[in-house]
C-alpha positions as CSV (number, residue, x, y, z in Angstrom):
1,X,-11.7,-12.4,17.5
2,X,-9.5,-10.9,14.4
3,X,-7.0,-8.9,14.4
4,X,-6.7,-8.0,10.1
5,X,-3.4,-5.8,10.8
6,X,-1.8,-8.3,12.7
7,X,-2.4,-11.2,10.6
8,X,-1.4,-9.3,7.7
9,X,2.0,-7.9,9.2
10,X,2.3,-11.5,10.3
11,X,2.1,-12.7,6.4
12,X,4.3,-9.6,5.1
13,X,7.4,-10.7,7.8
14,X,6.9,-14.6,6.8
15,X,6.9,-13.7,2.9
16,X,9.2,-10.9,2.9
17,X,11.5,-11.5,5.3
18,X,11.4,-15.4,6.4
19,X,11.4,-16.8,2.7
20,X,7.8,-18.0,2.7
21,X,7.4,-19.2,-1.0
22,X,3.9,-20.7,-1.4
23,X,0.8,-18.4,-2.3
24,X,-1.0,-18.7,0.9
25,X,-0.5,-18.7,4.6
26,X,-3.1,-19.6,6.7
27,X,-3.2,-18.6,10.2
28,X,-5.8,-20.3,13.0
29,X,-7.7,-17.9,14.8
30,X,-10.2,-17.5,17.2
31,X,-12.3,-16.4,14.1
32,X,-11.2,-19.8,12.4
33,X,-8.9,-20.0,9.7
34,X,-7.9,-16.8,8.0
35,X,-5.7,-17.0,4.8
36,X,-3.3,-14.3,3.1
37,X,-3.0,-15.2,-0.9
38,X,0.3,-13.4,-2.1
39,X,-1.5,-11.9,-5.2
40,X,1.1,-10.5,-6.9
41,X,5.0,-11.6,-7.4
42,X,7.1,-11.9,-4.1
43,X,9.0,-9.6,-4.8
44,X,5.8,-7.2,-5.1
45,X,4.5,-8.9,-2.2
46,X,1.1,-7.8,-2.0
47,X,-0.9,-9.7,0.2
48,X,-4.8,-10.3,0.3
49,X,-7.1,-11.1,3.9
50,X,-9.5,-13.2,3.0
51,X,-11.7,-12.2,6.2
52,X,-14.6,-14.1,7.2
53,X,-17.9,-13.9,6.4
54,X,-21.0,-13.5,8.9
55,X,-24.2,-13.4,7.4
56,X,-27.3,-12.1,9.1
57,X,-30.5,-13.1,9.0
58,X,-34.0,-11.3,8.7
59,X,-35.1,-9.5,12.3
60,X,-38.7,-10.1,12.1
61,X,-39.8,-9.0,15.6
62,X,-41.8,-6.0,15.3
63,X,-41.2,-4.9,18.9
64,X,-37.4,-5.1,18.9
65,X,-36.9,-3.0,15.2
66,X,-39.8,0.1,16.8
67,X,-37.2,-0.2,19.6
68,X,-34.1,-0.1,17.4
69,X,-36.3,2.7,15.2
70,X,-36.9,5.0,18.1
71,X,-33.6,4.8,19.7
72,X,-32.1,5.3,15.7
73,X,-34.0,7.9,15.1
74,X,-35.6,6.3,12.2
75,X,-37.2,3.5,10.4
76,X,-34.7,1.3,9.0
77,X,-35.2,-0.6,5.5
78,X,-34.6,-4.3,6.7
79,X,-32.7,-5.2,10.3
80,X,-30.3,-8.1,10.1
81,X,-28.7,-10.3,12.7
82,X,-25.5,-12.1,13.6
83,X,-23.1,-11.1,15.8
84,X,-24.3,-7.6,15.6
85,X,-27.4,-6.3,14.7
86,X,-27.4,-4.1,11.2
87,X,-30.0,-1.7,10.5
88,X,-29.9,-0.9,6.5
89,X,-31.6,2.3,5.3
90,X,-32.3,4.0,2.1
């Protein structure tokens, strides 16, 4: 869905190398838009990914996190869902 190195390689050749004057590219992605902000000087060229966010929510079924627990080999603090499930310890 994202490719960070690309995208940023992508930004470096359009701002370094193709003239590319304005502060941010933006560049559609599966992943939606994903914009590079030049953060310094062009001739600096340092380029930020602003990559996008995808919060979980609360796993709250008790049978799915003893599951998760056993096959982790522990408890875990809170369990969180999105695309992928987290497990956050201590």
């Amino acid at each position: 869905d994202l490719c960070g190195h690309a995208t940023l390689a992508s930004a470096h050749v359009l701002v370094r190398h193709l003239g590319w004057d304005r502060p941010l590219v933006r560049f559609a992605s599966r992943s939606g838009v994903l914009g590079v902000e030049r953060e310094s000087p062009k001739d600096d060229a340092r380029l930020v990914l602003d990559f996008p966010a995808r919060p979980g929510t609360p796993v709250t079924d008790g049978a799915f996190i003893d599951a998760l627990a056993r096959a982790l080999g522990a408890r875990p603090r809170e369990v969180l869902q999105a695309r992928d499930t987290l497990a956050v310890f201590e």
